[in-house]
DSSP file (Angstrom, degrees, kcal/mol; ACC not computed):
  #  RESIDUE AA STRUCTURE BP1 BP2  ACC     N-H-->O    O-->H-N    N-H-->O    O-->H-N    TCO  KAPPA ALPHA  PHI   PSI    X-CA   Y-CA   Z-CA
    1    1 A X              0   0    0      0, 0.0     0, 0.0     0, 0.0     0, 0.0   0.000 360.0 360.0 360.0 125.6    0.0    0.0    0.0
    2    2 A X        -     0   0    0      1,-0.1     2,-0.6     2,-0.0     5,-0.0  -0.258 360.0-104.2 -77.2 179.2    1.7    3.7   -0.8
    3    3 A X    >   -     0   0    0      1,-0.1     3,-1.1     2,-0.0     4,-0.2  -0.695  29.0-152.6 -90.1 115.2    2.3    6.3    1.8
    4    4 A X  G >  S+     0   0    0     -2,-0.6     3,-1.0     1,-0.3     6,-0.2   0.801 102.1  59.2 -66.5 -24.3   -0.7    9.1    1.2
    5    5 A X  G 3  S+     0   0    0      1,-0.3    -1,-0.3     5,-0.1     6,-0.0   0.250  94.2  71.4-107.8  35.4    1.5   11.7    2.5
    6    6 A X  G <  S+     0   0    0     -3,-1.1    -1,-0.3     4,-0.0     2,-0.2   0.441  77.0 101.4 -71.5 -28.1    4.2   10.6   -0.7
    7    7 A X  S X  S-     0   0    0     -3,-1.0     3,-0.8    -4,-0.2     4,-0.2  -0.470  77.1-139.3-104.4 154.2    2.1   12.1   -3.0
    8    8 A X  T 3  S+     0   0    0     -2,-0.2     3,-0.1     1,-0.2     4,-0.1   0.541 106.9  62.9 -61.3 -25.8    2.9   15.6   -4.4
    9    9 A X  T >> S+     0   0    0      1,-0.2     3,-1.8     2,-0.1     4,-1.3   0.554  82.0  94.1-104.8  10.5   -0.7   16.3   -4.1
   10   10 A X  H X> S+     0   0    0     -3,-0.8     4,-2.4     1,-0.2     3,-0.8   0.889  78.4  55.5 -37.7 -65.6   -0.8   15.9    0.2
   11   11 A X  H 3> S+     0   0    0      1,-0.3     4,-0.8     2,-0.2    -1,-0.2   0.637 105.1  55.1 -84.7  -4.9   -0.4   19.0    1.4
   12   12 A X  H <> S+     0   0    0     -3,-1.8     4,-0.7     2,-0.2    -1,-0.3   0.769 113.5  50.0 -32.2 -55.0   -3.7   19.7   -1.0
   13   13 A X  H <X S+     0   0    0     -4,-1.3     4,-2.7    -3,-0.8     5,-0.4   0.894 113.2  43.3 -32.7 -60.9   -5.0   16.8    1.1
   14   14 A X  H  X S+     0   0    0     -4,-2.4     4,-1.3     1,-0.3    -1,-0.2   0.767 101.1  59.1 -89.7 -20.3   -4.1   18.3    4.0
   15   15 A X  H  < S+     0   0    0     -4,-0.8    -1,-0.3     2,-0.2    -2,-0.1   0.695 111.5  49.9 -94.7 -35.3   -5.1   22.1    3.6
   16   16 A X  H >X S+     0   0    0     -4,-0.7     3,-4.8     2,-0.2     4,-0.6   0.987 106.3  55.0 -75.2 -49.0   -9.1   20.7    3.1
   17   17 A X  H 3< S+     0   0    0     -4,-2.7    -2,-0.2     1,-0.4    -1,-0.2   0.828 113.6  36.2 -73.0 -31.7   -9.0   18.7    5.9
   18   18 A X  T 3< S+     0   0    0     -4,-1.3    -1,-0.4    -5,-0.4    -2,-0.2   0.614  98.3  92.0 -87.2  -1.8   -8.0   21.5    8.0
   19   19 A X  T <4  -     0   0    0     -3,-4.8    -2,-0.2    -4,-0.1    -3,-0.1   0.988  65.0-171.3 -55.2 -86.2  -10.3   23.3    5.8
   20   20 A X     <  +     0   0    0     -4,-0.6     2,-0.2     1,-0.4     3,-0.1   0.740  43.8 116.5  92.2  13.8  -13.4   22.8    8.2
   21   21 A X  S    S-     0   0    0     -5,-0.3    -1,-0.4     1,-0.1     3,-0.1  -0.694  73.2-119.8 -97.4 161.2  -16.1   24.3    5.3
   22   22 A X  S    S-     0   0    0      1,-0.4     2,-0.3    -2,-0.2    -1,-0.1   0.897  98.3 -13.3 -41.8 -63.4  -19.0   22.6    3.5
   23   23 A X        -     0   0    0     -3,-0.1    -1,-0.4    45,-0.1     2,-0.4  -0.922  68.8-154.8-156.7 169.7  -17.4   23.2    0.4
   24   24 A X        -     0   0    0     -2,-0.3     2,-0.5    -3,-0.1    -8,-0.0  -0.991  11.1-147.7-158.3 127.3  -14.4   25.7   -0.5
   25   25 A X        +     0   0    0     -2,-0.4     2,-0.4     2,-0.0    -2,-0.0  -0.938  23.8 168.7-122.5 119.5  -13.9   27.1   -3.9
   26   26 A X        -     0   0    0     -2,-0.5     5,-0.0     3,-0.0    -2,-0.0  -0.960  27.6-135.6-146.8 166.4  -10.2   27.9   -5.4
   27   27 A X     >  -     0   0    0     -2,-0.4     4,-1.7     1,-0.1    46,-0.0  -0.330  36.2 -97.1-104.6-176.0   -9.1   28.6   -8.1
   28   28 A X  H >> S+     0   0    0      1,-0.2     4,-2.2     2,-0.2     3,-0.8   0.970 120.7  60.6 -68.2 -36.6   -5.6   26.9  -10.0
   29   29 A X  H >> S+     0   0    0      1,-0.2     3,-2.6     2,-0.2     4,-1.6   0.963 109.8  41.1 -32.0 -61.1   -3.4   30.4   -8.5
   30   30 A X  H 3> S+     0   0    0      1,-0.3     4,-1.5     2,-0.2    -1,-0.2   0.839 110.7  57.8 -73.6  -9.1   -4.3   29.3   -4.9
   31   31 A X  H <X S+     0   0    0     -4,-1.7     4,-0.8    -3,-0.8    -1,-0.3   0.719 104.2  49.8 -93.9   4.1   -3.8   25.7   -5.4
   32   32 A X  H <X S+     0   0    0     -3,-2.6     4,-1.3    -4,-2.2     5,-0.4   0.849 106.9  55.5 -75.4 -63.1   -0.3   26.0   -6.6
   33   33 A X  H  < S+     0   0    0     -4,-1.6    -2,-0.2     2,-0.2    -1,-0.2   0.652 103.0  55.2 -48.9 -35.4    0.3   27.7   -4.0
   34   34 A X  H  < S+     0   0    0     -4,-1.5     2,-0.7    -5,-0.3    -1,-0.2   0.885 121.1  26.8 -39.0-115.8   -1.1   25.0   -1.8
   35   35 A X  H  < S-     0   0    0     -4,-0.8    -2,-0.2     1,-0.1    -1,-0.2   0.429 106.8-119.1 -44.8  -2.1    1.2   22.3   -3.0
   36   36 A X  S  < S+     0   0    0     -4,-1.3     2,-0.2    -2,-0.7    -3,-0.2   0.746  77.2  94.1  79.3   0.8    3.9   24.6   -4.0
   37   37 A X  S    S-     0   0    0     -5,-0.4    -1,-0.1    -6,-0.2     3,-0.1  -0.979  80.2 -93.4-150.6 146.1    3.7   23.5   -7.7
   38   38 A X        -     0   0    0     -2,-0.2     2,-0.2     1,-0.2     3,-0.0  -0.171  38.8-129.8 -75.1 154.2    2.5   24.0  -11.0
   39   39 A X        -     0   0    0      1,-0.1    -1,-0.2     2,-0.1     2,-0.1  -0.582  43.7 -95.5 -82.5 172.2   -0.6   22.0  -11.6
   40   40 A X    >>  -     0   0    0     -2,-0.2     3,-1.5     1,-0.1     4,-1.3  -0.441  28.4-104.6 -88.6 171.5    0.0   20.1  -15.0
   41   41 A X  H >> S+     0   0    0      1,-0.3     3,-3.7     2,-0.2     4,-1.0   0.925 118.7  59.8 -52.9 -53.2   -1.1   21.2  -18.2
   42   42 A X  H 3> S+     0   0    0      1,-0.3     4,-2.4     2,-0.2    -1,-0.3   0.532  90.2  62.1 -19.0 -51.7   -3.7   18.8  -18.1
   43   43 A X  H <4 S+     0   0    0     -3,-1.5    -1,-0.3     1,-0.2    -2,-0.2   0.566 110.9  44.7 -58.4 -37.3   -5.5   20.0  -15.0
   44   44 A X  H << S+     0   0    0     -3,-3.7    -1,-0.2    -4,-1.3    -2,-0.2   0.705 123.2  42.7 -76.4 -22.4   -6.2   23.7  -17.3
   45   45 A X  H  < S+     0   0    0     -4,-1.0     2,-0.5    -5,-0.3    -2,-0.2   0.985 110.8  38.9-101.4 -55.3   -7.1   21.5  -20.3
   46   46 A X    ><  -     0   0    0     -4,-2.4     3,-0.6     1,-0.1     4,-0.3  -0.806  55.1-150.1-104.5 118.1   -9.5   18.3  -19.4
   47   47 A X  G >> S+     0   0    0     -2,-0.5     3,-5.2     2,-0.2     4,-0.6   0.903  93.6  76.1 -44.2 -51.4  -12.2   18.4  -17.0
   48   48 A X  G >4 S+     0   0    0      1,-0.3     3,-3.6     2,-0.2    -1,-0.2   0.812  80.0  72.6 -24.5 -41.1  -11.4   14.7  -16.4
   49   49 A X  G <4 S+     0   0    0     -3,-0.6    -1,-0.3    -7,-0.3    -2,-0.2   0.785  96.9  42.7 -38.8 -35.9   -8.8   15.9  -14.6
   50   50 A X  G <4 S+     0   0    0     -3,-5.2    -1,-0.3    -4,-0.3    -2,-0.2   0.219  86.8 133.0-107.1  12.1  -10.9   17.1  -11.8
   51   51 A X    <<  -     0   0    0     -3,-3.6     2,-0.9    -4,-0.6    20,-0.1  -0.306  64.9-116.7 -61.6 153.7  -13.2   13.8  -11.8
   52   52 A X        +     0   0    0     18,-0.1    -1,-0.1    -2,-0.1    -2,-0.1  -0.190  57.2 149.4 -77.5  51.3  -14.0   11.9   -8.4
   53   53 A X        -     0   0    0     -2,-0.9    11,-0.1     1,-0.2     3,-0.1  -0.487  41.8-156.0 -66.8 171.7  -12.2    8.7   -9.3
   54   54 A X  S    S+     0   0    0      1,-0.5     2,-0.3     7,-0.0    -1,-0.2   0.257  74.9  51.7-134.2 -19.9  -11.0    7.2   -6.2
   55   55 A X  S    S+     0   0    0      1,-0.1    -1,-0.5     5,-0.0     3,-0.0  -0.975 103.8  20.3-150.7 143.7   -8.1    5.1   -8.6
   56   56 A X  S    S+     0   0    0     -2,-0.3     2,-0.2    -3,-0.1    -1,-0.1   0.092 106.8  84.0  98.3  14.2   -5.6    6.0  -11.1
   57   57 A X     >  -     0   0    0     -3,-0.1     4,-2.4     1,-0.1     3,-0.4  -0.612  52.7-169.6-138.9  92.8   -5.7    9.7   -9.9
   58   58 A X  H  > S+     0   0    0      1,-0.3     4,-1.5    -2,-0.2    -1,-0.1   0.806  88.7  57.7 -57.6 -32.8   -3.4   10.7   -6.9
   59   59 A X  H  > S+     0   0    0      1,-0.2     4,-1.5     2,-0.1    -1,-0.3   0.963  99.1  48.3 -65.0 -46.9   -5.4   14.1   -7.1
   60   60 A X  H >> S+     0   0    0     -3,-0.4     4,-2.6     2,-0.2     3,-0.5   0.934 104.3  70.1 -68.1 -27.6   -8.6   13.2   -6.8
   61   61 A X  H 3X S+     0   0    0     -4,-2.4     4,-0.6     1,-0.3     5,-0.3   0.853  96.7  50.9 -18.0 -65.1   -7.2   11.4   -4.0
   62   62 A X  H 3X S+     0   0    0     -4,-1.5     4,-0.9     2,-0.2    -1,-0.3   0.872 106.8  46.8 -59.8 -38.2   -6.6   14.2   -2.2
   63   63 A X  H <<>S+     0   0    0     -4,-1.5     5,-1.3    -3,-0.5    -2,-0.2   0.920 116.8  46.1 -82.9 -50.3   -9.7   15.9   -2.3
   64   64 A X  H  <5S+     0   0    0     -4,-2.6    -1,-0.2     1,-0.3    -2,-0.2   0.344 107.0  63.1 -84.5  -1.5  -11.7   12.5   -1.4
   65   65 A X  H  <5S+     0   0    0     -4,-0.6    -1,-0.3    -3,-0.3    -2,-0.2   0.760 100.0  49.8 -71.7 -57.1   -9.3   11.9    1.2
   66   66 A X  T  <5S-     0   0    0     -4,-0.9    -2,-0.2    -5,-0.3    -3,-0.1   0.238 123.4 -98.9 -75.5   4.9  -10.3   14.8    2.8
   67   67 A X  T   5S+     0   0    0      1,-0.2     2,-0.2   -50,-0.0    -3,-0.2  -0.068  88.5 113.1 113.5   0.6  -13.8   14.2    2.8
   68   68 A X      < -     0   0    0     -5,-1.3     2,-0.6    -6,-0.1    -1,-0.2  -0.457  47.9-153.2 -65.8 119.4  -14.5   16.7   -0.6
   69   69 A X        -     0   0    0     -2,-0.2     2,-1.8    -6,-0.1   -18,-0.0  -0.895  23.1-119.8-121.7 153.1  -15.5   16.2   -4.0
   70   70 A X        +     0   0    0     -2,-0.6   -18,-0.1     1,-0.1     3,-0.1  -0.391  45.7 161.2 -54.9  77.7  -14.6   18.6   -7.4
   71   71 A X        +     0   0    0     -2,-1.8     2,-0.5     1,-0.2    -1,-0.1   0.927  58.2  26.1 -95.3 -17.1  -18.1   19.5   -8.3
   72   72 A X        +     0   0    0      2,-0.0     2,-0.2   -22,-0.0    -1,-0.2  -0.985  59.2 176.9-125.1 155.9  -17.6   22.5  -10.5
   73   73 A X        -     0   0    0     -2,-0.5     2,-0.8    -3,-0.1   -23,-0.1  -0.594  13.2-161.2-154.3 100.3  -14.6   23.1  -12.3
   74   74 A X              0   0    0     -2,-0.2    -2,-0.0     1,-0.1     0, 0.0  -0.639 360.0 360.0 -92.1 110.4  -14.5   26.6  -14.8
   75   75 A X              0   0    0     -2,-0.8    -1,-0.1   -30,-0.1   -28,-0.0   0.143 360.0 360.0 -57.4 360.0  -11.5   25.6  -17.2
């Protein structure tokens, strides 16, 4: 089993979970800034990107880790 706090996309994780809202809207600026890192191109391009999968996406991870799901997402 991997390490959740391995992932690049943790301290995303960790920022909702301390969050403490219903729901929390931000936009891609404040989540680099969150994680420190660009998101990838992908993330501007594809809604998929921002689907609730729960596997094959170490993002979505985060969010659904942290008790959150993506529901809108303005590209």
């Amino acid at each position: 089993m991997s390490n959740p706090t391995a992932s690049k996309y943790y301290p995303l994780q960790e920022y909702l979970r301390q969050c403490g809202e219903d729901g929390i809207s931000l936009d891609f600026a404040a989540i680099e800034r969150i994680l420190g890192l660009s998101l990838p191109r992908t993330a501007r391009l594809q809604r998929a990107w921002w689907s609730n999968r729960s596997t094959g996406a170490v993002q979505a991870n985060a969010w659904l880790l942290a008790g959150y799901h993506a529901a809108e997402v303005d590209l």
